[in-house]
N, C-alpha and C positions, 0 to 999 in steps of 0.2 A: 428533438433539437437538432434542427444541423449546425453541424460544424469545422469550423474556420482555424482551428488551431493545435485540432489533433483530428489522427484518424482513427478508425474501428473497421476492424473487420474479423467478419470469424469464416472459421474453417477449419474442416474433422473438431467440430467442438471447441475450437481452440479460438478464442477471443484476443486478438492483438492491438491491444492501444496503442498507438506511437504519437510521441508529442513529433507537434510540425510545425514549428516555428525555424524550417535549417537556417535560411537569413541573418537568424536572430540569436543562432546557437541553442534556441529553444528554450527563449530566455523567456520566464513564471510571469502572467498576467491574469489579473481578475477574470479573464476569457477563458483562457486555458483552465484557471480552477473550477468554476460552472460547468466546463464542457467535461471534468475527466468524472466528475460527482454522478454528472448525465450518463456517462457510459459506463461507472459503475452499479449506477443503479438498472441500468438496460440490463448488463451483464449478469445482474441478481436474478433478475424476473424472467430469463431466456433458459428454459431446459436444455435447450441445446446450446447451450455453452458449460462445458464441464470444468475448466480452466482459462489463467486468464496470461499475457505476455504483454508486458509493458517496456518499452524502448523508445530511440529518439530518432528521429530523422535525420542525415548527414551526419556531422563528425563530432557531435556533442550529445549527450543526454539530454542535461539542462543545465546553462549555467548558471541558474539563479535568476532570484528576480530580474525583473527586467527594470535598467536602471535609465532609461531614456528620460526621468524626468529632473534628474541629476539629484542637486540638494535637497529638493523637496519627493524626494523617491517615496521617504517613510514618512513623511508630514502630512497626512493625510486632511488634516485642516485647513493645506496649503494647496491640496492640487482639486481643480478642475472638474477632474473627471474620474472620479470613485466619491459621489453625492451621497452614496448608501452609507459612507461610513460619518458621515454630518450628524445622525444622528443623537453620538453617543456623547456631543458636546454642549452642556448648558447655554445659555445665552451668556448666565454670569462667567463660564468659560470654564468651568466645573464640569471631568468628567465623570455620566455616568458607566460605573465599572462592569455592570452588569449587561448593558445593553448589548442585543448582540452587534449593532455596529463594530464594535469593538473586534469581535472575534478577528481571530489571523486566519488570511484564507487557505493557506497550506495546510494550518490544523484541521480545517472542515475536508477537508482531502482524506489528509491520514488518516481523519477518524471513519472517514465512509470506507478506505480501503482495509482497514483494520475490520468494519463491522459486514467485509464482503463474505457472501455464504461460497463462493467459488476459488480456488488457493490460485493466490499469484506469484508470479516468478516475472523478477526485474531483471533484463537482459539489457547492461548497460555498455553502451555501445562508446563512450569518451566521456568528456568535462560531466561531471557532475557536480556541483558547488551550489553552498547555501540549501535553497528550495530542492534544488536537483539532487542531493542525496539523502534530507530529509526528508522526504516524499515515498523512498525505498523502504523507510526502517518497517513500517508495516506490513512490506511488501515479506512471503512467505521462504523467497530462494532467489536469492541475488547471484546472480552470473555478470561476471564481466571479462570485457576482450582486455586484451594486456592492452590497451589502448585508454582506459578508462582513469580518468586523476580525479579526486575526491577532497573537499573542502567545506570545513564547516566555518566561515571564515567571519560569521556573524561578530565576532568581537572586533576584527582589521574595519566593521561596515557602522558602527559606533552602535548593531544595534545587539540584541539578544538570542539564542537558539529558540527557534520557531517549529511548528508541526508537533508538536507533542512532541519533540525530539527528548527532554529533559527526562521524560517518561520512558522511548522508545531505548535510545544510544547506549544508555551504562547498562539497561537488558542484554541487549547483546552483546557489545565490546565489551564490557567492565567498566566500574568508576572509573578508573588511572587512566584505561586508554582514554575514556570518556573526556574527563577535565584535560587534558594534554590537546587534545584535538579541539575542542573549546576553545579554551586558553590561549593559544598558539593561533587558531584561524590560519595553518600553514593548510599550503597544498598538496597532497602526497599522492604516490602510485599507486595501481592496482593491488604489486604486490604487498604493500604493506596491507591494505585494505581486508586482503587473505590471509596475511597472517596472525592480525588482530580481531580476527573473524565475522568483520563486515559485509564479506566477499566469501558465498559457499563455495562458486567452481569461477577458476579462473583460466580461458582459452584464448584463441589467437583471434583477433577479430572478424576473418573470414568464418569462420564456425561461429557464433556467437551464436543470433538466430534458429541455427540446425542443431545446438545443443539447446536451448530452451524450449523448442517444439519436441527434441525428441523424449524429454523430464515431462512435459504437457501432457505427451501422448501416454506414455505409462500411466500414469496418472488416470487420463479419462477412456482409455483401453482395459483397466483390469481394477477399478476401486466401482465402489457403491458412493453416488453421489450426494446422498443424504449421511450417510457415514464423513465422509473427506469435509461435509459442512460441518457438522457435527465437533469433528475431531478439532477443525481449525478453532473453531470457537472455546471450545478445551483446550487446549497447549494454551492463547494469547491469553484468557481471561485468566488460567491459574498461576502466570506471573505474579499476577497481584494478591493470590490468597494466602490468607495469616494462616492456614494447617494442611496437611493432606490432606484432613480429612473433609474438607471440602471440596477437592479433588474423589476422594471416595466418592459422595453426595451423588455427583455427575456422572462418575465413573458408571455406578451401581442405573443410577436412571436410564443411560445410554445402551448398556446393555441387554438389560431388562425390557426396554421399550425397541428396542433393533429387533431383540430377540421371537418378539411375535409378528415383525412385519416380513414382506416375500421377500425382500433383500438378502435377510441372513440365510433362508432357505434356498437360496438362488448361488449365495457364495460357498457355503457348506456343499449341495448339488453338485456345480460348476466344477469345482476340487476335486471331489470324486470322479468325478467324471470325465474326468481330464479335456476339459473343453473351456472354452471364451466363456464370462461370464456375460449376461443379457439381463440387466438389474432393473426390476421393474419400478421402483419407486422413485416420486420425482420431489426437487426440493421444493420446488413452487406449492407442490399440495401434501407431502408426503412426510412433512418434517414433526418427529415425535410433540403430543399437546404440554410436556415440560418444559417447549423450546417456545422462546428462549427464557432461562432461568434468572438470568440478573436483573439487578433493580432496575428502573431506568435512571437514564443519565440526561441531563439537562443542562445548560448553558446559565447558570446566575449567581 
């Protein structure tokens, strides 16, 4: 796919998405969701991408949908030009609920970045609002430059929180901060964002980019890349588990199943040996046959 509304590029491993809409504040369009889906799934299938860096071009993140079409922004029965979502409306004008017409395009975001095998780290550079900070909650280590304001303002917009957020948000902040931020649809700073724990590190905006490459580079300089897949898929899925001990389950499999492959003989080695590790297994072919372990998930 090429593309018109973000860019990609990697280097030392390091995969940098930047949405590029600066004009537009990098304001969310059915384009840009297609195009980040495209380059997360590149980013899957590329060995050589060990990590991934997601930021915005010029002085904003994203500010949110993009609302050029005014009243009829969220009326999708009303505009022109998003035909794909025609579907999900009867003739009689009953809709159907299941279709994916319906889906919200942010949610197909989040969920591919949620179900990425490579950890990411959101380097947010200004405004982030609505889509623009739903879009993070997946993401693995939020950095932002003391420049960055943040707004889930979906209720001031008459409409609902979108992207899995309802899933995502009270995980990390808590219910209170959650409903409050909701509720309110206010705009706040960086630093609140840090200290409600939305925001893991929070820097000057000149460093922004050179602290999230240099988290990148640790990362795919000294971990096993079937491992840090592995791992991330453990931490996000066992939010949702009713016991440990299905946490155990995975636990026991993952190391059991690492245990006989060259990686853990390589990191055990490497240790000893007081040298770089040189990890030979790859995720694209490498990744243990319990993976992946959960039901599958479907749209209906």
């Amino acid at each position: 796919m090429a593309y018109t509304e973000i860019t990609y590029d990697v280097a030392e491993k390091i995969a940098t998405i930047t949405l590029h809409r600066p004009e537009k504040m990098n304001a969310f369009t059915g384009t840009m969701a297609a195009e980040l889906i495209d380059a997360f799934d590149r980013a899957n299938k590329d060995d050589g991408v060990g990590a991934i860096i997601v930021t915005g071009a010029g002085k904003a993140f994203c500010a949110g949908a993009d609302l050029s079409q005014g009243a009829k922004t969220f009326d999708y029965d009303a505009r022109t030009d998003r035909q794909e979502k025609a579907g999900a409306v009867a003739a009689d004008g009953k809709i159907d609920w299941s279709n994916p017409a319906v889906r919200d395009g942010g949610g197909l975001v989040t969920l591919k970045i949620y179900e990425s095998l490579k950890p990411v780290i959101g380097a947010i550079n200004g405004a982030a609002v609505g889509i623009g900070v739903t879009m993070q909650l997946p993401m693995d280590i939020r950095i932002a430059s003391e420049n960055a304001r943040y707004g889930f303002v979906f209720a001031r917009r008459g409409i609902v929180p979108e992207a899995c957020s309802s899933y995502f948000l009270p995980r990390i902040v808590g219910i209170s901060t959650a409903t409050e931020w909701c509720f309110t649809g206010r705009v706040f700073g960086a630093q609140e964002a840090k200290d409600r724990g939305l925001v893991t590190h929070l820097v000057k905006p000149e460093e922004l980019i050179a602290t999230a490459r240099a988290l990148a580079r640790e990362i795919v300089d000294n971990t096993a890349p079937v491992s840090v897949a592995l791992a991330r898929q453990m931490l996000w899925r066992m939010l949702g588990a009713d016991h440990p001990m299905e946490a155990h389950k995975i636990d026991s499999r993952g190391v059991f199943a690492r245990g006989r492959q060259e990686d853990a003989k390589e990191g055990v080695m490497s240790f000893l040996e007081k040298r770089q590790p040189v990890y030979p297994n790859k995720v694209s072919t490498d990744m243990p046959d319990y993976f992946p372990w959960w039901d599958e998930r479907t749209y209906s």
